[in-house]
C-alpha positions, 0 to 999 in steps of 0.5 A: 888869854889862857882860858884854862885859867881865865874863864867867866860862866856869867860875862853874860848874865842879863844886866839891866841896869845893875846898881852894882858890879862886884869884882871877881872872886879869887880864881874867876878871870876879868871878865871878857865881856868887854872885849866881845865882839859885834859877830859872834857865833852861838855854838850850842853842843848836845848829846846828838848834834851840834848848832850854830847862829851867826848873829852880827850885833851892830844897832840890831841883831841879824842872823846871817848865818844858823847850821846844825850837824849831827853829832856820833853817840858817846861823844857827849853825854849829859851835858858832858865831853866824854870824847875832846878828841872826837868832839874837836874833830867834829867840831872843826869838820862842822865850821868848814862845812858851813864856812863859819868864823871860828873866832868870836865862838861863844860857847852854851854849857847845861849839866847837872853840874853848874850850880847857879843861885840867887843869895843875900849877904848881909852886913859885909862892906870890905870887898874882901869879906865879900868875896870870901863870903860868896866863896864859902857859899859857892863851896857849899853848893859844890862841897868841892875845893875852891881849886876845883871849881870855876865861879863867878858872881854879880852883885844884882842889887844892894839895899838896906833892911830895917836894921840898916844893914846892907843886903846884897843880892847875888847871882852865884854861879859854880862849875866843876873845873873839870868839865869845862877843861874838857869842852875847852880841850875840844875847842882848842883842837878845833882851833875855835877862839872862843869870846865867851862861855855862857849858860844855856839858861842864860842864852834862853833869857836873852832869846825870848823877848818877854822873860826879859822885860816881864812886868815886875810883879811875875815871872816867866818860865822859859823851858829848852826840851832837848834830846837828852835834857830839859834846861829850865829858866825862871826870869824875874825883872829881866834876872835869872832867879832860877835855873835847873838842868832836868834829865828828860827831853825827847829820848824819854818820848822815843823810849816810850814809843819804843816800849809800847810798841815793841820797835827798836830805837831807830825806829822809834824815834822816827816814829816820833816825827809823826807824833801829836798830842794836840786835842782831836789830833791826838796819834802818830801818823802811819799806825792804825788807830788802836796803836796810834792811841797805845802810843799817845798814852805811853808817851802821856805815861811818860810825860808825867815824870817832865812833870814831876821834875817841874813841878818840884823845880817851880814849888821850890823856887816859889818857896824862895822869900821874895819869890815872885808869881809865875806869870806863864812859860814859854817852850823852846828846843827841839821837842817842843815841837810836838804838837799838842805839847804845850796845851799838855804842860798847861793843864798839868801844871796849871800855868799857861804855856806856848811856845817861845818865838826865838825871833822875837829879838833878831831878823834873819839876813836875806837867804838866812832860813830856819827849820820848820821849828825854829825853837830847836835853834833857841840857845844858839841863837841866845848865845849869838846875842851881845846886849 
């Protein structure tokens, strides 16, 4: 299979129990989906580093194997390939130093430029029609030519309104061509044979147990802070009704470590390491107490924009008709273990906030160990999940 032509961003859409599976539209490949094999290795691949879950799906799901590497500046950035020559490099030095399969890769894509939407279309029944319809809605979320763009779609449900017409619910999801030629150039150079290409958000939903079999009635939120970004999720009945790509994760706190306190980047971003936002907690280890406290409120200044981006993302999906209650949010990624982090999300945005336990759904293989914050390895461990 060429994978430059053959490629499906959604062969690992949550499905649970569909009522119907729509046919891919004109440019998407069939999808890959059934030939998915019981071990698969979740490569997730950020702005500063690289990792990886080896998880065997045979009855349970068992991580025999998690690896993470750092990853050169300039190499990727905003969820972007600048460098597949120095990416495939990397990546091929990373599966023999950690003796990992390089078949069965699945692979985590987030950036600004993955468009992904829930829509009606009502009143088409030949199957044709239907996907000229979604093709057309697919353009207007990209405004790019239908050549350009790698879209896949699934049909979540199908009802009848009042007039009898029949309204499908479809998850859309639209890439730019380009961006993931460039991931698949590195790839190929690393010599990985990749099972699948997924969504970060998606691989999110797959971790955490309780987005997925949340009650009918409400929605989880499940956020992955990064380094550089901040991927945001919205399940609704075991779906992703809802997903964003936010330019904020934990460079924004070293910036204002760094700010506040005059110090170079290395430097403070090794003072984050001692940061803590917890209540009667609250400092960075190592400064006196009047710095310690000039820290706490540049990096609470700078929060603020986490939360504004948030909270337009949360007003405009409640805005959506048939838009459920959000019920709670659920923290992963490498940032999220800031302590105190949490408890600070819920008192800005009024919603109950912990952090998500990326475990919820696998066990770890005799030897197998996690660091101290298993969130930062929650996409990898999702995209190692076959359901």
């Amino acid at each position: 299979m060429d994978l430059r032509k053959e490629i499906k961003l959604s062969d690992l859409v949550p499905k649970r129990a569909p009522r119907e599976k729509a046919k891919p539209a004109a440019k998407p490949a069939t999808s890959r989906r059934r030939g998915a094999p019981n071990e698969i290795v979740g490569l997730k691949i950020g702005t500063t580093g690289i990792s990886a879950a080896q998880v065997v799906n045979n009855g349970g799901k068992e991580v025999v194997r998690v690896a993470r590497a750092p990853l050169p500046p300039g190499v990727v950035d905003g969820g972007e390939v600048r460098d597949p020559v120095a990416l495939g490099s990397a990546l091929s030095d990373f599966f023999a130093q950690n003796s990992l399969p390089r078949k069965g890769v699945r692979l985590g894509l987030a950036n600004s430029r993955i468009g992904v939407r829930v829509i009606d279309v009502e009143g088409i029944e030949d199957e044709q029609q239907l996907q000229n319809a979604i093709e057309f809605r697919a353009h207007e979320m990209l405004s790019v030519p239908i050549e350009e763009a790698v879209i896949d779609y699934q049909v979540i449900s199908v009802n009848t309104d009042d007039e009898g017409k029949t309204v499908r619910k479809i998850l859309l999801v639209v890439a730019y061509r380009e961006s993931v030629d460039r991931y698949l150039a590195a790839t190929d150079a690393a010599k990985l044979s990749l099972c699948g290409i997924d969504l970060e958000a998606f691989a999110l939903l797959r971790t955490v147990d309780e987005a997925g079999t949340a009650a009918e009635e409400a929605a989880v939120v499940v956020l992955n802070v990064g380094h550089e970004r901040t991927t945001l999720a919205i399940a609704e009945r075991g779906v992703c009704a809802f997903t964003r790509v936010l330019e904020w994760g934990g460079a924004n706190v070293a910036n204002a470590l760094g700010r506040a306190l005059k110090l170079a980047p290395s430097e403070a971003e090794h003072l984050k390491q001692g940061l803590s936002l917890a209540e009667g907690e609250a400092g960075v280890t190592g400064l006196p107490p009047s710095k310690s406290t000039e820290a706490v409120e540049a990096v609470r200044y700078e929060l603020q924009g986490l939360v504004r981006e948030l909270l337009s993302s949360l007003r405009f999906h409640q805005a959506q008709p048939g838009s459920l209650p959000l019920a709670r949010m659920l923290l992963a990624g490498g940032t999220s273990g800031i302590p105190g982090l949490a408890a600070e999300l819920e008192r800005e945005l009024g919603l109950p906030v912990s952090l998500a336990d990326p475990l919820s759904r696998l066990k770890l293989a005799d030897g197998v160990e996690l660091p101290d914050h298993p969130g930062a390895l929650a996409v990898a461990l999702g995209l190692g999940i076959e359901d």
